[in-house]
MILUM-678147 format. One record per atom (N, C-alpha, C): residue in one letter; z negated, x, y negated. Coordinates in steps of 0.1 Angstrom, whole numbers, padded with zeros to 4 digits, always signed. Atoms other than C-alpha are relative to their C-alpha. Example, Ala and Ser with C-alpha at 12.3 -4.5 7.8 and 13.67 -1.06 7.14 Angstrom:
2
a+0000+0009+0012a-0078+0123+0045a+0000+0009-0012s+0000-0009+0011s-0071+0137+0011s-0008-0008-0011
//
This chain:
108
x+0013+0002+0005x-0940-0272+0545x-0003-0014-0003x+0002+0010-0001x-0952-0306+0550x-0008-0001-0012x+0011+0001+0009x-0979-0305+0525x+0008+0004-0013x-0004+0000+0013x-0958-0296+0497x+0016-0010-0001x-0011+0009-0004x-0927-0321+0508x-0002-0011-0010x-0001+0014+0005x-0921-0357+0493x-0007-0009+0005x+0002+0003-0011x-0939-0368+0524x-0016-0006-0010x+0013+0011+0002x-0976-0377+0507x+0002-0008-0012x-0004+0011+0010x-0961-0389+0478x+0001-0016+0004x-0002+0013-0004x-0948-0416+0498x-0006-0005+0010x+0015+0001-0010x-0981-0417+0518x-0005-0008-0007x+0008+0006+0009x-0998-0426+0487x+0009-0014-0009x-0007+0010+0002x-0970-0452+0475x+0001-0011+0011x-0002+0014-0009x-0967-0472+0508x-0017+0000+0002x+0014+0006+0005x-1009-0474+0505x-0003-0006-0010x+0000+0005+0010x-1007-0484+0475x+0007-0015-0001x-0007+0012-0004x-0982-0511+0480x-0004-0004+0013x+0005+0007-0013x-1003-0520+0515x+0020-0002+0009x-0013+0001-0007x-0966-0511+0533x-0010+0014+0014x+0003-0005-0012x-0974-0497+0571x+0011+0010+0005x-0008-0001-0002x-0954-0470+0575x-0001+0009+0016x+0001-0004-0016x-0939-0458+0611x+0013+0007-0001x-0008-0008-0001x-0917-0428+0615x+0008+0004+0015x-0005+0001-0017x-0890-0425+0640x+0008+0017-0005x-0012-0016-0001x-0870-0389+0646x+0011-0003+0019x-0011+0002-0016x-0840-0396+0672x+0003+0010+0007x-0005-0008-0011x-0823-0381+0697x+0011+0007-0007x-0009-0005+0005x-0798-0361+0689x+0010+0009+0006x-0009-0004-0015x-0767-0344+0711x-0007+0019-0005x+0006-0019-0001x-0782-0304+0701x-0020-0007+0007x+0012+0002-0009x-0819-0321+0720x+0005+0001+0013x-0006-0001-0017x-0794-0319+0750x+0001+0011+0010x-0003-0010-0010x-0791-0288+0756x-0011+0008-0002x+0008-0005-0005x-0808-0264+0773x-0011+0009-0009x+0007-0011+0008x-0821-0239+0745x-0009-0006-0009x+0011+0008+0010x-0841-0264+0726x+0004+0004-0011x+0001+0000+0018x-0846-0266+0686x-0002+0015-0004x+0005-0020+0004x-0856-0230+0684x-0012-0005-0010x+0014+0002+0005x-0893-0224+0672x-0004-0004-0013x+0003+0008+0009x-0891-0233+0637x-0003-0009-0004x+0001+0017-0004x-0881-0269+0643x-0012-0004+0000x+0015+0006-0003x-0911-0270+0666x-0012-0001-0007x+0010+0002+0007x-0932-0259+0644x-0001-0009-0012x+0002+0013+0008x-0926-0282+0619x-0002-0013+0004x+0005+0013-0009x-0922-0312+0643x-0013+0001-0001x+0015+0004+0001x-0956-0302+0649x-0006+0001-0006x+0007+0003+0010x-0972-0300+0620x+0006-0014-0009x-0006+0011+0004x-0951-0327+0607x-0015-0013+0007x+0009+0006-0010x-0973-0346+0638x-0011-0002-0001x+0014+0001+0007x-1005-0335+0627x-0003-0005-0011x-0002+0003+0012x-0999-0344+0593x+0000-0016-0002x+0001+0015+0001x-0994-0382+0599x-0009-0003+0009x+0009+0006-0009x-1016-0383+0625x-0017-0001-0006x+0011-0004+0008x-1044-0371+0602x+0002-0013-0014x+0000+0014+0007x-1030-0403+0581x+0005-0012+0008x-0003+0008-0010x-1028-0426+0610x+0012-0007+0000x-0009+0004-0003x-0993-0430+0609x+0008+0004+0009x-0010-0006-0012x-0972-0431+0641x+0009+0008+0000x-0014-0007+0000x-0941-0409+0647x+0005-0002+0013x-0004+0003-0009x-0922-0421+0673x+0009+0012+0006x-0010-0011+0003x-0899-0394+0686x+0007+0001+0014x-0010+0004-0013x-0872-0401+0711x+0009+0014+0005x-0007-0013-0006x-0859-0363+0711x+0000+0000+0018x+0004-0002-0016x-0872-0359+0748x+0004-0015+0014x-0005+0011-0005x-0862-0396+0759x+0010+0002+0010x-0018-0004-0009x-0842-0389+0790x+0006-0014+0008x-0011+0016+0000x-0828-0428+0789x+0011+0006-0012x-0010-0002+0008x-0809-0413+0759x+0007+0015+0009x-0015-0008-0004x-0776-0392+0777x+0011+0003-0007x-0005-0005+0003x-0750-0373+0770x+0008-0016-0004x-0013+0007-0005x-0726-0399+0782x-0005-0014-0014x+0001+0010+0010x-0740-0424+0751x+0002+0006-0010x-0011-0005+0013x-0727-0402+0725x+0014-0003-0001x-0018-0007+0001x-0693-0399+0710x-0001+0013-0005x-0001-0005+0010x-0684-0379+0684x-0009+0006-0009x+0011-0010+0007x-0710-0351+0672x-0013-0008+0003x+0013+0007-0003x-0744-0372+0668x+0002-0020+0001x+0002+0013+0004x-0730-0407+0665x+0002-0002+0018x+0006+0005-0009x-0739-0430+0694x+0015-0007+0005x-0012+0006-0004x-0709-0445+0715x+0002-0012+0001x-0001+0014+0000x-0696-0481+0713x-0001-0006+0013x-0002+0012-0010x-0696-0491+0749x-0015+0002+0007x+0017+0000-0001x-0733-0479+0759x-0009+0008-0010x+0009-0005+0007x-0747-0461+0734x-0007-0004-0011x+0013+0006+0008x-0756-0477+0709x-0008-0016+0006x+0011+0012-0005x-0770-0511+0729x-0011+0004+0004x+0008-0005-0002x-0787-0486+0749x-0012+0007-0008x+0009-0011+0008x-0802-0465+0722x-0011-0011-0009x+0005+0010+0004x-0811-0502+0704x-0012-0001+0008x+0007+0003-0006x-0828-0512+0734x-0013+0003+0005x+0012-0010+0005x-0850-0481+0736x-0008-0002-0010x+0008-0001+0010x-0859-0481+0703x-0007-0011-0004x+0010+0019+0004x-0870-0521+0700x-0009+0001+0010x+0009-0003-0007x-0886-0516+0729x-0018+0006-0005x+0009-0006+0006x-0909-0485+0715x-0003-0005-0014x+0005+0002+0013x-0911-0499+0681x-0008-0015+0002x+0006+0015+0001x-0923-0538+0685x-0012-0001-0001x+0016-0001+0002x-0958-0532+0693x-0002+0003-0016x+0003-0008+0008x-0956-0508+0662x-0002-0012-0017x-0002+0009+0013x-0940-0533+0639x-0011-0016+0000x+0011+0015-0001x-0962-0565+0654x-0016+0002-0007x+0011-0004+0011x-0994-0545+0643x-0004+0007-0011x+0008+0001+0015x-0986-0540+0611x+0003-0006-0007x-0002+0013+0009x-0984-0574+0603x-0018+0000-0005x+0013+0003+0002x-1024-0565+0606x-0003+0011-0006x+0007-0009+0012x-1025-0537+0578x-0009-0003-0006x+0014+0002+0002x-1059-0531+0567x-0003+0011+0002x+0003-0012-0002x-1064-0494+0559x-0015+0000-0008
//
């Protein structure tokens, strides 16, 4: 339940403090396989979705990213030392820079 969460609290605290906030949800090795999150998830993802979007805050969400692979895991969800995490870096600087460059121009 998004609307009764922690979530506009700190809607109304980073407005308050003029802070830009931008939400990332990663990849994770259960987005790999075939049976997906099961319907709950989604439904929260998506209302989660609507919910900042209806407060013009991005959510970035790399679940679906098929640059992120199996083979860049190790160990349960952590990211592997010889491609995984430069890779997963590289992704994410990528999709974030714009995000972070325009909100040096907060002004809600």
């Amino acid at each position: 339940a998004v609307h009764t969460s922690f979530l506009p609290h700190m809607i109304r605290l980073a407005d308050k403090a003029k802070i830009k906030l931008i939400f990332v949800r990663i990849k994770r090795r259960r987005d790999l396989r075939s049976n997906g999150p099961g319907p709950r998830l989604n439904q929260y993802i998506s209302d989660l979705k609507a919910y900042l979007a209806g407060h013009r805050i991005p959510l970035i969400d790399f679940t679906g990213d098929q640059r992120i692979r199996i083979e860049h895991f190790g160990k349960g969800d952590h990211l592997n030392r010889l491609s995984g995490r430069n890779q997963c870096t590289n992704i994410r600087t990528e999709e974030l820079k714009p995000l972070i460059e325009e909100a040096g121009d907060f002004d809600r």
